[in-house]
C-alpha positions in Angstrom: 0.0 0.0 0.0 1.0 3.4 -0.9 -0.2 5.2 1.8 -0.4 4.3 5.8 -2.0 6.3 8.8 -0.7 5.5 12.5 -3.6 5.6 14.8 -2.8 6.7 18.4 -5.3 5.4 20.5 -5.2 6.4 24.4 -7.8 7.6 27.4 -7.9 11.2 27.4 -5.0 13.3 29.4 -3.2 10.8 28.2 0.2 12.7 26.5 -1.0 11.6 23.2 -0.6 15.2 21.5 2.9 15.8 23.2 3.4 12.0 21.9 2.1 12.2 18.3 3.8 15.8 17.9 7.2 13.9 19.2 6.7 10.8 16.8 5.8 13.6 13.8 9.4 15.3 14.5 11.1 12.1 14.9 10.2 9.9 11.9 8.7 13.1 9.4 5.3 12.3 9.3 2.7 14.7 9.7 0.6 14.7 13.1 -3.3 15.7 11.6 -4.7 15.7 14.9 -8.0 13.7 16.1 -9.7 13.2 12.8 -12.8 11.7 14.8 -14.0 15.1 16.3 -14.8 16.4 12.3 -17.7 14.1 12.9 -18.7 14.3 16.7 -17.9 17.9 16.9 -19.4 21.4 15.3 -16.7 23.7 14.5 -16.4 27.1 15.0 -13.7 29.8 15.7 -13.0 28.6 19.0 -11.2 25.5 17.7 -7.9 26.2 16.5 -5.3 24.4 14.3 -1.7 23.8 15.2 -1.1 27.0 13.2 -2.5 29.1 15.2 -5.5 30.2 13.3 -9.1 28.9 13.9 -9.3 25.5 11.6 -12.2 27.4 10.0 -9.8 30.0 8.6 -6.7 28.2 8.5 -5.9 28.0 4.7 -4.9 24.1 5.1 -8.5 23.3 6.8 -10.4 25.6 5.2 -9.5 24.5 1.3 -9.5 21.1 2.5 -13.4 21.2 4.2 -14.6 23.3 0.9 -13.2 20.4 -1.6 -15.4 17.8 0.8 -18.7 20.1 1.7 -18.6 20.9 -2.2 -18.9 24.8 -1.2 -18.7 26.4 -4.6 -16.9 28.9 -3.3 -19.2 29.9 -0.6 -17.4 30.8 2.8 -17.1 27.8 5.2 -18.6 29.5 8.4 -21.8 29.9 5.9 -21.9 26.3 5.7 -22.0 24.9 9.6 -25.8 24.8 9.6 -26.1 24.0 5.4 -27.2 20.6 4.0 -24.1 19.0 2.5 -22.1 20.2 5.7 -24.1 18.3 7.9 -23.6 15.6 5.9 -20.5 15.5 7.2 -21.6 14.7 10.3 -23.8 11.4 9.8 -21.3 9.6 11.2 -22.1 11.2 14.5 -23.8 8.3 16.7 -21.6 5.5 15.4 -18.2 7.4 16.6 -19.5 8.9 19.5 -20.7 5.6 20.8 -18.1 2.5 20.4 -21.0 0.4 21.7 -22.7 0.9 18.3 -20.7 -1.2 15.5 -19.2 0.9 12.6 -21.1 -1.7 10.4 -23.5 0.3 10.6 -22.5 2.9 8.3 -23.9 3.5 4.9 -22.1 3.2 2.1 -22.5 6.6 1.5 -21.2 7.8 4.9 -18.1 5.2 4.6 -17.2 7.4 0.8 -17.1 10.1 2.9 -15.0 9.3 5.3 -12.2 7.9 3.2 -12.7 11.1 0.9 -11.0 12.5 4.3 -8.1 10.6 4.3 -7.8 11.1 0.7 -7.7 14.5 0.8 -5.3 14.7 3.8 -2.9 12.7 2.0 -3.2 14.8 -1.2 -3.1 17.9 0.4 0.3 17.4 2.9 1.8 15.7 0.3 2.4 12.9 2.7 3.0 8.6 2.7 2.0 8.6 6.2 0.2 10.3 8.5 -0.3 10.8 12.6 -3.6 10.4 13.6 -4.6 10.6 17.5 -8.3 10.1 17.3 -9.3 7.7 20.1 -12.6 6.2 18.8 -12.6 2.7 18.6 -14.9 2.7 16.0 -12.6 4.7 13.5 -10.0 2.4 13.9 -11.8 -0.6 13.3 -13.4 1.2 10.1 -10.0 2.1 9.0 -8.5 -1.5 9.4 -11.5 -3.4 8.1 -11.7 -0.7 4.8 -8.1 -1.5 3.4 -7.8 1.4 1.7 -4.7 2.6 4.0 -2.2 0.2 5.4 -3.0 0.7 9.6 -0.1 0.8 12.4 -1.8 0.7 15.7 -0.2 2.4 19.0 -1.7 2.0 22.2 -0.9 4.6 24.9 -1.5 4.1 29.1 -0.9 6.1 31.2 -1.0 5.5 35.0 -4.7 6.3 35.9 -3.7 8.0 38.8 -1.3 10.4 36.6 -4.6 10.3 34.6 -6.6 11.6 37.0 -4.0 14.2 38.3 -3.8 16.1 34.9 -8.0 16.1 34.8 -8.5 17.4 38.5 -5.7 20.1 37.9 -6.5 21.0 34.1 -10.2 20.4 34.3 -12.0 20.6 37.4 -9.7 23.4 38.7 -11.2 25.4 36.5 -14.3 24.7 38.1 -16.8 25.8 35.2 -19.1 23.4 36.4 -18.8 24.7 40.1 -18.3 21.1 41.4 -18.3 21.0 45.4 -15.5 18.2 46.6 -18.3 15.6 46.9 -19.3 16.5 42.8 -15.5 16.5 42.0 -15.0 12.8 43.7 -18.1 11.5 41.8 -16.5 12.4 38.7 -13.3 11.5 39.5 -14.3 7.7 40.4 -16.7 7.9 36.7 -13.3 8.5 35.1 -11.7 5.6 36.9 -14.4 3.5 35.7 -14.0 4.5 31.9 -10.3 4.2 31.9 -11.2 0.5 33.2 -13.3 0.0 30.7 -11.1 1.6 27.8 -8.2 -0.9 28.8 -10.1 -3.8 28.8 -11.3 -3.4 25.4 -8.0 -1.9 24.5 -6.3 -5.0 26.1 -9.0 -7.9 23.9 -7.2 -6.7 21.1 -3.7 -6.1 22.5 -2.4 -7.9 19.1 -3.7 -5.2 17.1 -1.1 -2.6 18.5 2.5 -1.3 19.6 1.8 -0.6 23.5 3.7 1.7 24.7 4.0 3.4 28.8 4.0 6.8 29.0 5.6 6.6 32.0 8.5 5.2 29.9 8.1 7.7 27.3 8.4 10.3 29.7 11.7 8.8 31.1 13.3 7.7 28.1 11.3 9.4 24.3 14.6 8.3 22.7 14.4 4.5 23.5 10.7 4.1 22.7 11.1 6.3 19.3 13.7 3.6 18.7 11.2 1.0 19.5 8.2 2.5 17.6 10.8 2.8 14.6 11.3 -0.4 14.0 7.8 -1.3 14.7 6.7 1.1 11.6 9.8 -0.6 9.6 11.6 3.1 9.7 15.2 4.6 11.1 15.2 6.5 13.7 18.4 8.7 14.5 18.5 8.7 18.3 18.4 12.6 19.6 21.6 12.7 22.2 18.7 14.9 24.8 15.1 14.8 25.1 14.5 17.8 23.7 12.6 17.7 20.3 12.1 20.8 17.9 8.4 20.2 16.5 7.4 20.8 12.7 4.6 23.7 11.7 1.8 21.5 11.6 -1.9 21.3 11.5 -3.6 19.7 13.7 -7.1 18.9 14.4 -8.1 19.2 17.7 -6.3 17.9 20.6 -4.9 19.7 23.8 -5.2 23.4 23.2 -2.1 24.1 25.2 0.1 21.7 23.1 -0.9 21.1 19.2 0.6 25.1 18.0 4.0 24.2 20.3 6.9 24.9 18.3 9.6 22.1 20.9 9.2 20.6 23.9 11.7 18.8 26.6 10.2 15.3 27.5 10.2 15.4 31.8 9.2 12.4 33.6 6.0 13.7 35.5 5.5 12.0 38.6 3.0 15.3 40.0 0.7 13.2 41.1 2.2 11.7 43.8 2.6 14.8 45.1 -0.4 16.7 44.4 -3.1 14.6 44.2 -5.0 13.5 47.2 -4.6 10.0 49.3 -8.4 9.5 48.7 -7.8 9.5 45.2 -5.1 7.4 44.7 -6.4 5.0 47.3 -9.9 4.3 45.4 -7.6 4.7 42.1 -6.0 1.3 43.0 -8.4 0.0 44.4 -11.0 0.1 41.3 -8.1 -0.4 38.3 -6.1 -3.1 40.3 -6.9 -5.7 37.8 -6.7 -3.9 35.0 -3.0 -3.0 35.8 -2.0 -6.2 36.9 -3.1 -7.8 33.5 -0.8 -5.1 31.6 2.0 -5.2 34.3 2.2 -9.0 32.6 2.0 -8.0 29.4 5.0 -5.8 30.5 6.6 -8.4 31.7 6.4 -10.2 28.8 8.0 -7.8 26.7 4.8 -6.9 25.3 5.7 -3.0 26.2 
């Protein structure tokens, strides 16, 4: 196949934007971001790209969502609430619920989709290209369409780093003005679904590369190596952990990292610190299985 796409799957606050933005730089493929939310999500000028200008005005987006939404030159932010824009969106329930099978898609929604790709590959010019969308259903679309040659990467995280980044990035913010008992509640619901994403994640552990981000964090250049040779590439090892990131254009993704320009990989070990016994007790407690099955994998040499 002429073409490939490397799906990064992970549970959100995961690192998979520092982590597909570090891959991008290190083997010279284009990170596009979290292709899923073009369905699941209405766009407006509060979403920017990696370039820094909303992804409705950003030249790459913008030409690129005309040539799919047929526009005929109209201007894009004409065309949220217009008929063959919402077309784009049919997709909606089968992506934002992995309990519903992508089978389900018509024909006509499944043309769409890979019209996408098409066009992404076209336009960057690109072999390959970095996708961290997280939906299950994508990714089994994607591998059971053959039109792209799929590489799988599976991200974890330690849930209680997990939780760490969502209480301080999230709930700190307290737009939902969440009262301690509120912010515990959904603290243990996000337990529960990184439980459940790892199980399914772990049914089809074959699929992927698995990779720690704990062992990212400490050593990018070893598991760059690692990924290399699992994508059949060469990677030259960086002599510090310090990456300078390409102009890119991503979709999506965390706001504070996809128009970063380099970054230092630091092992972040915060929450031991900051977050709160009560947490990390009922943290265990719930995902104990879970991490035991992929401390085995682990020890396996699976990751």
């Amino acid at each position: 196949m002429s073409h490939s796409i490397i799906y990064i799957q992970s549970f959100p606050r995961s690192g998979s934007t520092v982590f597909a933005n570090v891959l991008s730089s290190a083997i010279n493929a284009p990170h596009i971001g979290e292709i899923d939310k073009l369905w699941i999500k209405k766009l407006d000028d509060h979403h920017k790209c990696g370039c820094g200008d909303s992804i409705l005005e950003c030249k790459h987006w913008n030409a690129l969502l005309k040539r799919i939404t047929n526009s005929n030159g109209k201007p894009l932010k004409d065309l949220v609430n217009a008929r063959y824009y919402e077309e784009l969106h049919t997709s909606r329930v089968k992506f934002e619920s992995n309990t519903i099978s992508y089978k389900y898609i018509s024909n006509k929604e499944s043309d769409r989709i890979k019209e996408v790709y098409v066009e992404l590959f076209r336009s960057l010019e690109a072999d390959r290209i970095i996708d961290s969308s997280k939906s299950f259903s994508l990714y089994n679309f994607l591998r059971e369409e053959s039109f792209v040659e799929i590489k799988g990467i599976l991200i974890i995280r330690d849930i209680r780093g997990v939780l760490n980044s969502r209480l301080h990035k999230t709930f700190s913010r307290n737009k939902y003005n969440l009262n301690p008992i509120s912010t515990f509640i959904h603290a243990i619901k996000d337990i529960i679904d990184w439980n459940i994403f790892y199980l399914k994640a772990y049914k089809r552990r074959n699929e992927y590369l698995i990779v720690k981000y704990e062992e990212f964090s400490k050593r990018p250049n070893y598991v760059l190596e690692k990924i290399s040779h699992y994508l059949g590439m060469n990677y030259r090892i960086n002599e510090t952990n310090s990456f300078t990131l390409p102009a890119n254009h991503t979709f999506w993704g965390n706001r504070n990292r996809i128009g970063a320009t380099a970054i230092s990989i630091k092992e972040d070990f915060k929450w031991k610190s900051k977050l709160p016994l009560l947490y990390k007790i009922t943290a265990i407690i719930i995902s104990f299985p879970v991490m035991m099955l992929y401390a085995k994998l682990q020890d396996d040499g699976r990751i």
